[in-house]
Structure formats: structure tokens, C-alpha cells
Steps between C-alpha positions, in 0.01 A plus 500: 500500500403202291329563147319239354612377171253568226525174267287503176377150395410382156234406411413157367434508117142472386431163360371589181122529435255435218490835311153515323473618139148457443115380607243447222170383557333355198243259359666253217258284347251480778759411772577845719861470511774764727803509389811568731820633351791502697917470506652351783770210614417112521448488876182810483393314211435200677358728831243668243358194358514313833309772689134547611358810425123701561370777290458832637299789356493833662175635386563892593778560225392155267815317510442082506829309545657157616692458864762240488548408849872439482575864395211693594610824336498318198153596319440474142138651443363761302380804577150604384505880446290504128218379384644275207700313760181475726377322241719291409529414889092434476543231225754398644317421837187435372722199242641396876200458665309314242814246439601455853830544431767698328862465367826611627776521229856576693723629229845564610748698302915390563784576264488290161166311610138530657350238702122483471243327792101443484282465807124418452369628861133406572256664718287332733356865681444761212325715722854704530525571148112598468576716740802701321252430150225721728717786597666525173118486301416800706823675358348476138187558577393123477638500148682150379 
């Protein structure tokens, strides 16, 4: 009789990803600015800032977030589940739309040093965002 021989392989090891700290959404001056805070090695670094990415917004539990298309799990949004951060998201929008653009600061966190990118994105279509601005407005009641 001739048994098979059970062999376990290993696994290759992960490369490491972008581990997000933090998303913040936010109007400085008049410019609607996100900022991105992350830690994470050279070569992700590079794959963040070098990456397209969409917004998605899942309007049944309020979350709105950003889909880099080299790591697609790798979302950094907010989720809208009160109504001060609805409205911060409306001014936020409603700053958006009327600019036709908004600002992405990367901020990424190593040991001994932080690195810090800005990315003025404009906005030829707004008619995503006034769409996200609509849902939300219901949310409050059509309250700014």
C-alpha cells in the first residue's frame, strides 16, 4: 500500500501593506482638504502616491471613502453614522462642488520622521459629489 506523503508548504510572507491611521475630511481656509495618515515602507509609499483612485459612497450605512486601485482593500473614508459628521460631510461637499476641486494631504508616519504630500485634484463632472451632497441633505433633514 502506498500512502501519500502529506508535505506542508510555507507560505510566502506578506509584503507589507499601508496600515491606515486616519481619514479627516475638512475645509481649511476655503480649500476642502482630506487628509491621509498612514505608516508604511518606501516602496507602498511610492505605490500610494503613484496610484489612481475613485470615490465610493455606500449610501445604505453612509460611509464615503477613496479606492486605490493598486490595493483595493485599501480604503480610507469616513463613515457617516451622526449628524455632526453629516454635516461636516455637507460643507464639505457642498465647498467641493463649488471649487471644482479638493486637496489630498498624504501624511506618512516612519520612525524619527514624517513625510508630508499635497494633491490639488480638480473636478470636471461634480454631478457625483451632488449626488452623495443629496443623499446626505436628506439625512439632516436638508439642514447645512
Amino acid at each position: 500500500m502506498r500512502l501519500a506523503k502529506v508535505v506542508k508548504a510555507k507560505a510566502a510572507p506578506a509584503s507589507p501593506k499601508v496600515e491606515l491611521i486616519g481619514t479627516f475630511f475638512s475645509i481649511v481656509g476655503e480649500e476642502p482638504l482630506i487628509t491621509i495618515l498612514v505608516s508604511c515602507e518606501d516602496e507602498k509609499w511610492r505605490e500610494l502616491l503613484q496610484s489612481p483612485f475613485g470615490f465610493v459612497y455606500n449610501r445604505f450605512i453612509k460611509a464615503l471613502g477613496l479606492v486605490y486601485e493598486y490595493d483595493r482593500t485599501f480604503v480610507p473614508g469616513v463613515m457617516i453614522d451622526n449628524i455632526d459628521t453629516a454635516k461636516i460631510m455637507i460643507s464639505w461637499l457642498t465647498r467641493t462642488i463649488a471649487a471644482k476641486r479638493y486637496t489630498i494631504q498624504y501624511i506618512r508616519l516612519g520612525s524619527n520622521r514624517a513625510e508630508n504630500v499635497l494633491a490639488t485634484i480638480p473636478i470636471d463632472d461634480t454631478s457625483v459629489f451632488e449626488n452623495i451632497l443629496s443623499d446626505l441633505k436628506e439625512v439632516v433633514g436638508g439642514q447645512k
